[in-house]
N, CA, C and O of each residue as an XYZ file, in Angstrom:
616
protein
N     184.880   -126.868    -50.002
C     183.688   -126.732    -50.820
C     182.453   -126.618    -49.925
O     182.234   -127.269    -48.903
N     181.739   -125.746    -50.445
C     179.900   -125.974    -49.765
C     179.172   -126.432    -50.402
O     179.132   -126.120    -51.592
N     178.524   -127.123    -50.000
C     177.248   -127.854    -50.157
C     175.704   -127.070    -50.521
O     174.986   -127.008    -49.522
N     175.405   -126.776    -51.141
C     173.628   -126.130    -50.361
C     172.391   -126.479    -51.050
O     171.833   -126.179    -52.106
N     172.142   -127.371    -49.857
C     170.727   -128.365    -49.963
C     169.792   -127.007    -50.064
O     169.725   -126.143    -49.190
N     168.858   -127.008    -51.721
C     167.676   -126.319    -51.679
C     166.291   -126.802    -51.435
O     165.775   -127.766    -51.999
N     165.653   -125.918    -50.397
C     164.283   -126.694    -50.529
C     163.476   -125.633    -50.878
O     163.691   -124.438    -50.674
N     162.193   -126.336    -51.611
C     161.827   -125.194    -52.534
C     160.444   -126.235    -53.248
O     160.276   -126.428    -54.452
N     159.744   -126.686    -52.328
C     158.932   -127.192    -52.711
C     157.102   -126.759    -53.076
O     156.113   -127.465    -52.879
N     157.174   -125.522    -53.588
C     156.089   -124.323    -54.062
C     156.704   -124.270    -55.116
O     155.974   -123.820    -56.000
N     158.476   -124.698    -55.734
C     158.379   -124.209    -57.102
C     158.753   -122.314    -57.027
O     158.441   -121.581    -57.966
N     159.357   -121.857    -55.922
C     159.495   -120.435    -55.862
C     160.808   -119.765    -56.782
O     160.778   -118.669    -57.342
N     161.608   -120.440    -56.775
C     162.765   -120.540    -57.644
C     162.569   -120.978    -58.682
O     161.655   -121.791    -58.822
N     163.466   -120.533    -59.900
C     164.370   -121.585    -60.823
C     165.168   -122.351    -60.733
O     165.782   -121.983    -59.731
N     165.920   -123.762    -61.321
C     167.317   -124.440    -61.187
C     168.125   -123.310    -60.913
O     168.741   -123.095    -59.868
N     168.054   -122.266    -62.411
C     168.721   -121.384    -62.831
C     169.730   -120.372    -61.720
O     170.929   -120.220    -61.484
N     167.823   -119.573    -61.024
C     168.451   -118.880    -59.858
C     168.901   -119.695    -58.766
O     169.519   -119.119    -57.871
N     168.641   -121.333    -58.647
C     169.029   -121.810    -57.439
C     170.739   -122.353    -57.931
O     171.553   -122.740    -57.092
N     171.005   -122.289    -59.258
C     172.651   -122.600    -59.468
C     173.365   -121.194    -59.291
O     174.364   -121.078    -58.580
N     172.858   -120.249    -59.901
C     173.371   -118.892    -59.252
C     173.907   -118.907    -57.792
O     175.060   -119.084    -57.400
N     172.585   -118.638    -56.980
C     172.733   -118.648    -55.591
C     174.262   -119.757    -55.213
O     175.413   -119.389    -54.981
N     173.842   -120.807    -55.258
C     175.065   -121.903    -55.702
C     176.629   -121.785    -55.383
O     177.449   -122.221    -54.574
N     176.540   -120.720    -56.783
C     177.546   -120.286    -57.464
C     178.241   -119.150    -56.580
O     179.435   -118.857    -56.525
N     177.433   -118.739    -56.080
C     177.700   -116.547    -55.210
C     178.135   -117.711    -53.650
O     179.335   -117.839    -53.408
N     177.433   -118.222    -53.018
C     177.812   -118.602    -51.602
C     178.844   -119.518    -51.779
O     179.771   -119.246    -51.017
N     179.117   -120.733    -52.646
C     180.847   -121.313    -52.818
C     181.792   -119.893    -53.173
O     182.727   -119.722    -52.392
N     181.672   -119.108    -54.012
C     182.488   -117.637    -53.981
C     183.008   -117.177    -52.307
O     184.064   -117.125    -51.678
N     181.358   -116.860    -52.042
C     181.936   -116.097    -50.737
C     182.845   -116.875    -49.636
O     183.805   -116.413    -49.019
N     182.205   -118.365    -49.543
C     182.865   -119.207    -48.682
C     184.184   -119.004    -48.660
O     184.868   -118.418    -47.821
N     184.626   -119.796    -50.137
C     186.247   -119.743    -50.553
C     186.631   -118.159    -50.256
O     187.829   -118.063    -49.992
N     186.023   -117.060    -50.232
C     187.025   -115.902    -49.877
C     186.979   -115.948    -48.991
O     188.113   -115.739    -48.561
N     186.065   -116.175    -47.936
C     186.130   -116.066    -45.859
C     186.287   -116.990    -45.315
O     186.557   -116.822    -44.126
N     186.225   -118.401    -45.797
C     186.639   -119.319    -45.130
C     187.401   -120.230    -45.916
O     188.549   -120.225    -46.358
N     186.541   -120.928    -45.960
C     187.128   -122.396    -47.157
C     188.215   -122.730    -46.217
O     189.372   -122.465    -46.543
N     187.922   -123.362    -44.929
C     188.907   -124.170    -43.833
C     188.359   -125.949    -44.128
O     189.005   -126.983    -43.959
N     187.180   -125.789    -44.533
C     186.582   -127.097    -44.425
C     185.717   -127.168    -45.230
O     185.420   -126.175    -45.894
N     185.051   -128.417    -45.397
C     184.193   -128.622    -46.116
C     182.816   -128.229    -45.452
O     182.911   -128.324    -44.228
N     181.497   -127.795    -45.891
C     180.429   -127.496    -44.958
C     179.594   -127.359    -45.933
O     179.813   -127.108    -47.118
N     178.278   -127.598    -45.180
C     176.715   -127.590    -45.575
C     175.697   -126.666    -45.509
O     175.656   -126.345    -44.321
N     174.911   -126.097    -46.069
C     173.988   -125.073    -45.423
C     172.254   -125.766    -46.364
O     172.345   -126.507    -47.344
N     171.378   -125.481    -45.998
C     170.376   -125.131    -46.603
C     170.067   -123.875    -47.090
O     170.594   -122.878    -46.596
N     168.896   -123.768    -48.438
C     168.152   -122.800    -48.626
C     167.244   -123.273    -49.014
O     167.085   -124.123    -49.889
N     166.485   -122.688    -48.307
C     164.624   -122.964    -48.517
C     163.745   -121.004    -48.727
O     163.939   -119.904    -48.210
N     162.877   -121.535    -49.690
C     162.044   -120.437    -50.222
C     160.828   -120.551    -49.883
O     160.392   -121.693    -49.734
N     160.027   -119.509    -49.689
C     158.880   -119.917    -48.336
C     158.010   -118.708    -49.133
O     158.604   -118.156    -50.059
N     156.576   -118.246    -48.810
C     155.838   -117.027    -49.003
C     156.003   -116.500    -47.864
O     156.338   -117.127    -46.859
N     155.677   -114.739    -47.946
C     155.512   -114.189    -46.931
C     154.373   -114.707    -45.820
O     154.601   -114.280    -44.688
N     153.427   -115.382    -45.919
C     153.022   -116.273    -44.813
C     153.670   -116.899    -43.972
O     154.047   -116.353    -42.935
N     153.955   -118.305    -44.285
C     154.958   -118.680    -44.275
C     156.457   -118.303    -43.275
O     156.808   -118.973    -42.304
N     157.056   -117.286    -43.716
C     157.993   -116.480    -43.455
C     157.792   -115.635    -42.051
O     158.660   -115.262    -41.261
N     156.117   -115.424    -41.994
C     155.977   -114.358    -41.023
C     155.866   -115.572    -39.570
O     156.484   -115.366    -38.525
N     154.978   -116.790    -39.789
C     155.302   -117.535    -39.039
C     156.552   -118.211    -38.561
O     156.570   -118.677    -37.422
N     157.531   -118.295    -39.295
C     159.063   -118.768    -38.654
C     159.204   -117.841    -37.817
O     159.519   -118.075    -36.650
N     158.924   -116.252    -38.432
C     159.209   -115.292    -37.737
C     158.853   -114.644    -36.345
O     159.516   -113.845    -35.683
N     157.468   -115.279    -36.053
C     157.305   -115.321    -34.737
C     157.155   -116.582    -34.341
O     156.823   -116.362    -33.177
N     157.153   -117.624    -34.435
C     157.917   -118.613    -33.767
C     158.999   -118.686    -32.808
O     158.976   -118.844    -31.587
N     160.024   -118.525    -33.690
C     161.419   -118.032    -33.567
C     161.919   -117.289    -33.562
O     163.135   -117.386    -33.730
N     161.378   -116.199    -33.389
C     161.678   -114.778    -33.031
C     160.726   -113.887    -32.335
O     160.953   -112.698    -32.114
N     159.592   -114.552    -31.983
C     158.392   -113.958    -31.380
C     158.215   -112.474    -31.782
O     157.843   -111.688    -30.910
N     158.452   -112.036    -33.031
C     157.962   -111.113    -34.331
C     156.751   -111.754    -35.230
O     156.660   -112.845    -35.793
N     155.904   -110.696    -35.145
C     154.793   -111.551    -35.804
C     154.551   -110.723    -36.908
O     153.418   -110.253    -37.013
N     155.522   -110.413    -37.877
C     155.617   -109.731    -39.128
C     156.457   -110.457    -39.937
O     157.125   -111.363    -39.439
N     156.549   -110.119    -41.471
C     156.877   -110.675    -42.818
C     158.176   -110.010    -42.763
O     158.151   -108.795    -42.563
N     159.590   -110.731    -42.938
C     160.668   -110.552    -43.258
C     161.490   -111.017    -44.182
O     161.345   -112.226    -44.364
N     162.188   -110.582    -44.745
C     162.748   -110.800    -46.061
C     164.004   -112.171    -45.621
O     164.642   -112.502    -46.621
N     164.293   -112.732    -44.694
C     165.396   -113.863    -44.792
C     166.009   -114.249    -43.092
O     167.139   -113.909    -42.740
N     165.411   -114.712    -42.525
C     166.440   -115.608    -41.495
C     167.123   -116.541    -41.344
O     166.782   -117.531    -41.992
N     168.134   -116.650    -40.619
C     169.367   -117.609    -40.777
C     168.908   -118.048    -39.222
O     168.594   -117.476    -38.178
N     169.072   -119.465    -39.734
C     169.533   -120.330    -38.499
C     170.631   -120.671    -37.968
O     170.657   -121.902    -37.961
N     171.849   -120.116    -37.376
C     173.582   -120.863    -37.158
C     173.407   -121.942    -36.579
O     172.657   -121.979    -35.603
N     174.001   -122.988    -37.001
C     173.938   -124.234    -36.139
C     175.021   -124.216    -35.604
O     174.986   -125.046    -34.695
N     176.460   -123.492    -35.674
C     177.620   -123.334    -35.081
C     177.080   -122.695    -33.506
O     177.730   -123.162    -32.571
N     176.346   -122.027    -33.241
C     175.817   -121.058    -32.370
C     174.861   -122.350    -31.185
O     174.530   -122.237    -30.005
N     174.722   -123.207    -31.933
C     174.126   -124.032    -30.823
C     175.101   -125.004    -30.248
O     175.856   -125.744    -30.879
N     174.955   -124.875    -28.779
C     175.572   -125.868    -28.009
C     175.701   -127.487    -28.034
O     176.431   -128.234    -27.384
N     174.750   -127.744    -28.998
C     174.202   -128.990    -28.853
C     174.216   -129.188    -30.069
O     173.191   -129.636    -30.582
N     175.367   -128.916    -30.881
C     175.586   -129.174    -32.184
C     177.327   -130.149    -32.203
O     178.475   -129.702    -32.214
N     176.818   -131.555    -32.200
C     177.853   -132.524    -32.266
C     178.747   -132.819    -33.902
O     178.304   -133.296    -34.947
N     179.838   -132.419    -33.634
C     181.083   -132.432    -34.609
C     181.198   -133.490    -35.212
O     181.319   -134.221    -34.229
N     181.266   -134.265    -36.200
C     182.200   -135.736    -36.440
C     183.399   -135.094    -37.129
O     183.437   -134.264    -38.037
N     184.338   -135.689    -36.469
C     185.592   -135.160    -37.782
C     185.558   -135.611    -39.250
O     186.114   -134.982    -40.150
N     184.811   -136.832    -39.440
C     184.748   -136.850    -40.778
C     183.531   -136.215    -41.528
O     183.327   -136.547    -42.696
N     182.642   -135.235    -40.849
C     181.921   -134.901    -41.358
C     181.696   -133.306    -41.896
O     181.796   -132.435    -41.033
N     181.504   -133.041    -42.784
C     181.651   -131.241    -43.205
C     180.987   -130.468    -41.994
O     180.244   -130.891    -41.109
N     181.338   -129.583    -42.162
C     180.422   -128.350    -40.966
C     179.295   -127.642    -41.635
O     179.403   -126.828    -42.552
N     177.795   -128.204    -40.852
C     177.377   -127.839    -41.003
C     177.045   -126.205    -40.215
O     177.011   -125.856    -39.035
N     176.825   -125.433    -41.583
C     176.764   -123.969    -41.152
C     174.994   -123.350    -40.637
O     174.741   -122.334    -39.990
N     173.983   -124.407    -41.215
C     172.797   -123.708    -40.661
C     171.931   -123.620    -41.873
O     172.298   -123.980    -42.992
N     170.465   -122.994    -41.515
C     169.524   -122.891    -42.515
C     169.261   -121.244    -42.788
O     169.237   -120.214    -42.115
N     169.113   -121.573    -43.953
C     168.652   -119.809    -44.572
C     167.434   -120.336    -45.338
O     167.254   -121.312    -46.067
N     166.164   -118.675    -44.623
C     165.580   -119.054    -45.269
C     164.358   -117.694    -45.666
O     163.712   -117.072    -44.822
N     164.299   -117.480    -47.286
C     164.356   -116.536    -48.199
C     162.747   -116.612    -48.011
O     162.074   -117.626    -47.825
N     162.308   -115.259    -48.110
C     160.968   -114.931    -48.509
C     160.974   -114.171    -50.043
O     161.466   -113.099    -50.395
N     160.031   -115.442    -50.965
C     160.458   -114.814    -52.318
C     159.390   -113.650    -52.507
O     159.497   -112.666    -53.239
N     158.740   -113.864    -51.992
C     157.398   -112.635    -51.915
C     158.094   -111.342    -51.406
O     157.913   -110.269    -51.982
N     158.781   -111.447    -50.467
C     159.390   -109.701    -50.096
C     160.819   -109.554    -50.696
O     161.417   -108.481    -50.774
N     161.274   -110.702    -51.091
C     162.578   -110.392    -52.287
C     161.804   -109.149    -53.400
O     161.883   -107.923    -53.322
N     161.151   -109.897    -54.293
C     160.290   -109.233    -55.360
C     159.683   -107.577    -54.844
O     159.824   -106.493    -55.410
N     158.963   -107.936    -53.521
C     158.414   -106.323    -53.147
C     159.665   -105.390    -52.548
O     159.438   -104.409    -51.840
N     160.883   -105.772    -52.883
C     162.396   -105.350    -51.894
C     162.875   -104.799    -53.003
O     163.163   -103.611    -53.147
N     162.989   -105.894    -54.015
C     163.509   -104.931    -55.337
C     162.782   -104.252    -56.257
O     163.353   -103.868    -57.278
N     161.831   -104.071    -56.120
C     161.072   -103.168    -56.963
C     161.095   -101.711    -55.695
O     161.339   -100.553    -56.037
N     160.831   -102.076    -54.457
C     161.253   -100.578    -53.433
C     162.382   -100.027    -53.681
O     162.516    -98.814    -53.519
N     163.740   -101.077    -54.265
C     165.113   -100.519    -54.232
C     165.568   -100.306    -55.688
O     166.711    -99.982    -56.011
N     164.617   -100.511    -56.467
C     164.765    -99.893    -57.913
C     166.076   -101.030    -58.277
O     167.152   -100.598    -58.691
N     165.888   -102.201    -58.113
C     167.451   -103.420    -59.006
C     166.335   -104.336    -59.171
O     165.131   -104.207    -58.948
N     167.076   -105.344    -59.645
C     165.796   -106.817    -60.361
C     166.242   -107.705    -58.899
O     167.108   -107.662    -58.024
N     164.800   -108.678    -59.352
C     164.887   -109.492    -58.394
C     165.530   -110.419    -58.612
O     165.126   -111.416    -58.012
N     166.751   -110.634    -59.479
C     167.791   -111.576    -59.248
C     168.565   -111.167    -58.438
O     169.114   -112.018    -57.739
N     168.931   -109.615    -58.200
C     170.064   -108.938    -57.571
C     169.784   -109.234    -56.083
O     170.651   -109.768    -55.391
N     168.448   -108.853    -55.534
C     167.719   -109.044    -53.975
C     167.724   -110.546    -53.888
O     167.877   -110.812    -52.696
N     167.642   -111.507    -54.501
C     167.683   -112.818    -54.240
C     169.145   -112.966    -54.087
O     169.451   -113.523    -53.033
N     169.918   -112.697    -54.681
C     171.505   -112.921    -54.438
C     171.888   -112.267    -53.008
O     172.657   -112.761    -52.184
N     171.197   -111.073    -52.898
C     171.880   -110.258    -51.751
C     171.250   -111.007    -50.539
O     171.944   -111.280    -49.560
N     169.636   -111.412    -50.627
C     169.340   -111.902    -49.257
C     170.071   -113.256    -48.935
O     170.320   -113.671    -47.803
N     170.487   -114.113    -50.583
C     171.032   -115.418    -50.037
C     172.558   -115.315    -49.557
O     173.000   -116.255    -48.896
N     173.341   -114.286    -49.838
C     174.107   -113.806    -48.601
C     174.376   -113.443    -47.710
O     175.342   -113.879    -47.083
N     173.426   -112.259    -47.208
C     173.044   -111.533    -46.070
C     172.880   -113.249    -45.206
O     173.280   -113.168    -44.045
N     172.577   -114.116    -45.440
C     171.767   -114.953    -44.869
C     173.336   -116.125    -44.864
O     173.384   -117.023    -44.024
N     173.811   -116.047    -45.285
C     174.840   -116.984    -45.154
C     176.086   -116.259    -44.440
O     176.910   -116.890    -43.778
N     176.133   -114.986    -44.625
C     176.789   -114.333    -43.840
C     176.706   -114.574    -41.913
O     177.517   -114.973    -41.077
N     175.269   -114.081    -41.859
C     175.080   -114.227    -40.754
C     175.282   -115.990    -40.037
O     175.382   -116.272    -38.843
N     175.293   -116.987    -41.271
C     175.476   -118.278    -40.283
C     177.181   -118.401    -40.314
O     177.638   -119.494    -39.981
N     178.116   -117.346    -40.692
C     179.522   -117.370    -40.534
C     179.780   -116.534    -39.260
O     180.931   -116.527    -38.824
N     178.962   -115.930    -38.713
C     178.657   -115.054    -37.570
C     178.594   -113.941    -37.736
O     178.424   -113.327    -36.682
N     178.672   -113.116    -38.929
C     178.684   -111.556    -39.064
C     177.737   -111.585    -38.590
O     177.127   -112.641    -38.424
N     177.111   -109.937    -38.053
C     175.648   -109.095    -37.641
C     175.654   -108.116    -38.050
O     176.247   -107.603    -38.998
N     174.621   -107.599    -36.978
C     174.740   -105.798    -37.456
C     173.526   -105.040    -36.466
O     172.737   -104.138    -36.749
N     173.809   -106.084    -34.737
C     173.410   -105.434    -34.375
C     174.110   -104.073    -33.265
O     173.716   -103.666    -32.172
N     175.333   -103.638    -34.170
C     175.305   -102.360    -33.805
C     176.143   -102.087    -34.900
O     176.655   -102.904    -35.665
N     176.275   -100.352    -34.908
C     176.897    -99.606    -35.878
C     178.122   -100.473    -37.115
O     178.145   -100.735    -38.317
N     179.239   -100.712    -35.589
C     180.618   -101.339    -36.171
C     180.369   -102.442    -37.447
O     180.698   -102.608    -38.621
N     179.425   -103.176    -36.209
C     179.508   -104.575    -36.839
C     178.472   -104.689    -38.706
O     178.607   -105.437    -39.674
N     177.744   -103.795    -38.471
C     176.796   -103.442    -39.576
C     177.673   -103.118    -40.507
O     177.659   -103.776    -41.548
N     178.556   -102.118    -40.359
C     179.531   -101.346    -41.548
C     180.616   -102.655    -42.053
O     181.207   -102.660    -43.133
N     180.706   -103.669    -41.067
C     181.431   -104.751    -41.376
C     180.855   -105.553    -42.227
O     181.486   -105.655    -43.279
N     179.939   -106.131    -42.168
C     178.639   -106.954    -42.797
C     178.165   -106.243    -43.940
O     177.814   -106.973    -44.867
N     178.056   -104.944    -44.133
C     177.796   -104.133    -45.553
C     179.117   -104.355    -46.098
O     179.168   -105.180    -47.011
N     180.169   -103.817    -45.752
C     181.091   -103.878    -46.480
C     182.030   -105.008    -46.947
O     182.847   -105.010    -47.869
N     181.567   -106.332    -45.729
C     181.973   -107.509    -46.729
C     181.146   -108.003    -48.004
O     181.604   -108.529    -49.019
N     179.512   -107.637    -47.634
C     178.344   -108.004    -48.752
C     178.754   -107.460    -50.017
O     178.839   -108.147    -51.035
N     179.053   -106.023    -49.953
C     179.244   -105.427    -51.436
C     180.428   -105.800    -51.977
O     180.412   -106.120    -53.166
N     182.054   -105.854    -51.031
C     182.880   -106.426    -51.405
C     182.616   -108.150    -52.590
O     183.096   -108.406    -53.695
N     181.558   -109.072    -51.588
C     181.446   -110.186    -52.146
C     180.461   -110.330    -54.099
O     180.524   -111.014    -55.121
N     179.719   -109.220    -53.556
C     178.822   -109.107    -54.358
C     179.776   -108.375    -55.744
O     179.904   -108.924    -56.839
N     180.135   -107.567    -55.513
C     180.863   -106.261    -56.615
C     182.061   -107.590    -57.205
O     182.147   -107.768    -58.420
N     182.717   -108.243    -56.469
C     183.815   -109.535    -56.824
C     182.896   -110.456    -57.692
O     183.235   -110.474    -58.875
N     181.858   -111.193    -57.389
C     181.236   -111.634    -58.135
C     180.297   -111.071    -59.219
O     179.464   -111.870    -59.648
N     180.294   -109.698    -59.783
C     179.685   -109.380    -60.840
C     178.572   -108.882    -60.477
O     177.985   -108.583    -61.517
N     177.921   -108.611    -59.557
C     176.706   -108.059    -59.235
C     177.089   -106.417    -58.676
O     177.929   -105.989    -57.884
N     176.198   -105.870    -59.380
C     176.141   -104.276    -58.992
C     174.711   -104.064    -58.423
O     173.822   -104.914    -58.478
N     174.573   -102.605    -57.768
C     173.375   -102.489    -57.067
C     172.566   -101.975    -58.344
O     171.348   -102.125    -58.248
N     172.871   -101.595    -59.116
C     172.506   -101.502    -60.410
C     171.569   -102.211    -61.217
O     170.680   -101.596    -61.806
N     171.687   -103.446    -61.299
C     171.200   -104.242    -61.502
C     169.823   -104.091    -61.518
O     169.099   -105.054    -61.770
């Protein structure tokens, strides 16, 4: 089972969309992993906000739609065996969700679902920074997405 601690203290979400979200990342887990039990966050931020994580931690000083933190990826990430794995923080800009799906013609439930995967994906280690690995990462997203009821349609 996963866990996912929301933070969301602007009120940027619903329960609603945050049981959704919920609902789509225990899906994807149980199809790609589900070895263990594990944790992730999601936190919802403004494009302010967002642009500062973003150059912080990425020394990009522009507004992006979702970064993942892997905590598997850090060295200095201590195991307990009795404790779930934690997988890392995702974290959603609801301001360029909204300006993402109105550019891509679907609702912004569909772009909130897709970034809170895109974003959990990447703390399982998918990428896409090259060709292969991109066509891998699209084609598990739509796989996960199209399994759980979401079309680009939407």
């Amino acid at each position: 089972m996963l866990s996912v601690d929301f933070i969301d203290d602007e009120s940027y979400t619903s329960s609603d969309e945050q049981n959704e979200i919920n609902r789509l990342l225990n899906f994807a887990y149980e199809k790609l992993e589900a070895e263990a039990d594990a944790e992730i966050s999601v936190s919802f931020v403004d494009s302010e906000s967002i642009r500062g994580i973003n150059h912080q931690y990425r020394d990009k000083n522009e507004v992006t739609d979702v970064i993942s933190f892997a905590m598997e990826d850090d060295e200095f990430n201590l195991i307990h065996e009795d404790a779930p794995r934690t997988l890392g923080d995702i974290i959603i800009s609801t301001d360029r969700a909204k300006v993402q799906a109105d550019d891509y013609g679907h609702s912004y439930r569909r772009e909130l679902l897709f970034l809170s995967l895109h974003g959990f994906l990447h703390l399982l280690g998918y990428d896409h920074m090259n060709d292969e690995d991109e066509k891998e990462m699209n084609q598990t997203q739509d796989e996960i997405l199209n399994a759980f009821g979401i079309t680009r349609d939407e």
